[in-house]
N, C-alpha and C positions, 0 to 999 in steps of 0.2 A: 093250756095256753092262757095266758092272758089279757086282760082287756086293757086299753091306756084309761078308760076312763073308770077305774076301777080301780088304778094305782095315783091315778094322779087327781086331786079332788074337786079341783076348779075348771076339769074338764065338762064339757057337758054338749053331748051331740048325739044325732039320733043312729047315728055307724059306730058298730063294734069293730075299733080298730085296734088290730090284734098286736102283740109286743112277742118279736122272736126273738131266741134264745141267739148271744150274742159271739158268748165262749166264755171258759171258765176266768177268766180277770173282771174285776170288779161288780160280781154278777149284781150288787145291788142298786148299780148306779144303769142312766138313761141313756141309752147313745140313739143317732138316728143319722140316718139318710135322706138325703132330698135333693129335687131338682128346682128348688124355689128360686135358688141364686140368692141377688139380692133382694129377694123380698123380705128376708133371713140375715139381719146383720151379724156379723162376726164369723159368717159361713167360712169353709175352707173349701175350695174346688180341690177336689180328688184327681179329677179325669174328666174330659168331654161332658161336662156339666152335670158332673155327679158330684155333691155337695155333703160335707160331714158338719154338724154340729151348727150352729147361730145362734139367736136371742132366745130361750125358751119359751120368756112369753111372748113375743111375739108368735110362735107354734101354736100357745096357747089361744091365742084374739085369734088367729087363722083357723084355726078348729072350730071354735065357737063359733064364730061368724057364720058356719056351715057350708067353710069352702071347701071342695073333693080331698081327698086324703089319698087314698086306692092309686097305686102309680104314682105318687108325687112325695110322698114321707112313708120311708119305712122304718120301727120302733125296734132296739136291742134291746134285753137289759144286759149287760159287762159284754167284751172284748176279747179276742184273741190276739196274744200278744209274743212276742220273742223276744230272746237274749240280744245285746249288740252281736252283730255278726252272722247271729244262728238265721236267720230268714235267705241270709246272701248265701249261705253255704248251702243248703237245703236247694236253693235256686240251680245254685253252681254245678248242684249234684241231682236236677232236672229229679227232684222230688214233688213239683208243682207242674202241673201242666195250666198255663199262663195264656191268655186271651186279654188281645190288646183292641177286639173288635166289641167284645158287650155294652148292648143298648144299656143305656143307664135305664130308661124307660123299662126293662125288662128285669133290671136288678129289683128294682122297685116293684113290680107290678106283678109278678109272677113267685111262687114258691114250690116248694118240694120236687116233684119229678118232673115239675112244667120248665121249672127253675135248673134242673140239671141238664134236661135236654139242650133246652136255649144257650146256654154256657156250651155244652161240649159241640153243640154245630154250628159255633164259632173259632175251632181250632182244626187244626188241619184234618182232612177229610179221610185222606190216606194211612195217618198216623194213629185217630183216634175211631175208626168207622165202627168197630170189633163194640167200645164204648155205649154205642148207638143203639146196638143192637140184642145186648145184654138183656134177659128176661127180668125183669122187674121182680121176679122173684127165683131168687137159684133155685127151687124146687122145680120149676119149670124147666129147668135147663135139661 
């Protein structure tokens, strides 16, 4: 994994804030999440105060200043991306199982199996319970 202030040079804090793997498009470039709003000019709300992209340095003066990171800015490097069309088809053809109730707070603050639980015990109960209950390791099954 890697570290932001290890990629980015004018970083400089005393938290190893980690940069996850985004998806195979543009893996060389920065992407990020956040719930700063506007503290973040040029942000784009996503959703219920989930925030894509803004001023970088201003990321940057917020970093440094030594304000919290953990829950509030999460680091890509590249994106995962679709054809016109192919995302709606895929949907159409219930390829996605789709949650309109995720904390942004949790998209942020949580990763790996903390991050998939919280996700799937936001979708219906009945539909996905089987999901829940999956041994974390098929050897176990």
């Amino acid at each position: 994994p890697y570290i932001l202030s290890e990629l980015v040079d004018d970083i400089s804090c005393d938290e190893d804030i980690p940069i996850f793997v985004g998806g195979p498009v543009h893996k060389e470039r920065l992407y990020y999440l956040h719930i700063l709003g506007d503290l973040l000019p040029d942000s784009i709300e996503i959703r219920n105060g989930l925030y894509v992209s803004g001023t970088f340095n201003i990321v940057k003066e917020y970093i440094n200043s030594g304000e919290p990171v953990n829950g509030l800015i999460k680091f890509f490097l590249g994106y995962s991306g679709w054809e016109k069309g192919q995302l709606r088809t895929e949907l159409d053809n219930f390829d996605w199982a789709v949650s309109k109730k995720m904390n942004p707070k949790n998209i942020l603050e949580l990763t790996g199996e903390d991050m998939w639980q919280s996700a799937v015990e936001t979708l219906d109960p009945h539909k996905y319970r089987l999901w829940l209950n999956c041994p974390r390791s098929i050897i176990m099954n």
